[in-house]
N, C-alpha and C positions, 0 to 999 in steps of 0.2 A: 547445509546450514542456511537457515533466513534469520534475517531482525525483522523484529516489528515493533511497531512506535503505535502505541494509544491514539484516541480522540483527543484529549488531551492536548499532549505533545502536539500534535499536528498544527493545535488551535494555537499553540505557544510560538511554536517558527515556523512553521508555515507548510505546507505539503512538499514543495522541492527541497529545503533543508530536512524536512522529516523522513524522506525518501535519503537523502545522504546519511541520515544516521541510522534508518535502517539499513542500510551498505556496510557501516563501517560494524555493528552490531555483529553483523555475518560474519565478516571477515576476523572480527575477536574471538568467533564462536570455536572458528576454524581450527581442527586440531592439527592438519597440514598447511603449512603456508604457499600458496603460489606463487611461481616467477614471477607472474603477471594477472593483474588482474581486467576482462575486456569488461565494461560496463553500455549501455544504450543510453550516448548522449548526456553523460552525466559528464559536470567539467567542476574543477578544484573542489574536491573532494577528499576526505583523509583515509587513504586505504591503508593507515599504519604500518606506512612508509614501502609499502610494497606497488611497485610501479602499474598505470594501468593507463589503459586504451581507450578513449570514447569514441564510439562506432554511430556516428546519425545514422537512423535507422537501424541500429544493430539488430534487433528482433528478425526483421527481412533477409540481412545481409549475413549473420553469424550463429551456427548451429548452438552454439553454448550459450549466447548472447538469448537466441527462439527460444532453450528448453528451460532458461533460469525463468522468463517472464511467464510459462506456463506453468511453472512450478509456482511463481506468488502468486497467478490466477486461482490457481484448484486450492492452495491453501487458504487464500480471501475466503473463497469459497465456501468450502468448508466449516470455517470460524463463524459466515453470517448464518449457515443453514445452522450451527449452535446457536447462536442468539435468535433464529428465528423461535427455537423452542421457548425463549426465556420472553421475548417479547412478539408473538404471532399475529397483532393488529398490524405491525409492522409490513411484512411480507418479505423481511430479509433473505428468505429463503429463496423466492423466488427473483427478484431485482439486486440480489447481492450487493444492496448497499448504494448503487449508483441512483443517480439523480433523475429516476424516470418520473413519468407524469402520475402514476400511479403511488409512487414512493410520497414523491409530495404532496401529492394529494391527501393520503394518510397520514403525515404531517398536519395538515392543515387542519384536521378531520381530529386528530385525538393530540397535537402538542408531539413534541418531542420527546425522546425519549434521552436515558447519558449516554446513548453509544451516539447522538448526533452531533457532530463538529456544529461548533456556534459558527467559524466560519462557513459554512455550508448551507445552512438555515438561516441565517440572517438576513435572506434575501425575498422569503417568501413565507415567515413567521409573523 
């Protein structure tokens, strides 16, 4: 199970609150509840009420902690190589969204599109 929070929402509280509510999203998704939940670095957070671990650097240090963060990479993924189809000036597909020189470039070159966080582009619009 994952959550995911819009562009939107992100723009609303911010990327690290938006990342905690994609947490808690998962964890309601959950048809099994865990003893424990270990999360990477993430502190006061609502695991509805199920206790949990923050690991600095969990990724490195925790096999569950490594294969949860490649499971939201390839699903990122995934989602922008969709929206690559729907907007292709972009290059979603290829830059999956991060903030390369190319990305913004095309930004700069055709405007934003709605999948851009206003917090994100505000800086170079």
């Amino acid at each position: 199970m994952y959550g995911i929070v819009d562009q939107n929402k992100i723009d609303e509280i911010n990327i690290l609150n938006a990342t905690k509510l994609a947490l808690k999203i998962a964890i309601e998704g959950l048809e099994t509840k865990p003893d424990v939940i270990m999360v990477d670095a993430l502190n006061n957070i609502d695991t509805c009420g199920i206790p949990y671990i923050s690991v600095i650097k969990g990724d490195a240090k925790n096999y569950c902690i490594a294969a949860a963060s490649i499971i939201a990479k390839v699903t990122r993924d995934r989602i922008m190589r969709q929206w690559d189809e729907i907007y292709p000036i972009y290059g979603f597909a290829k830059h999956k969204g991060y903030g390369t020189a190319e990305h913004i470039r095309m930004i700069k070159e055709n405007g934003p599109c709605s999948l851009h966080r206003k917090s994100f582009i505000k800086n170079f619009v």
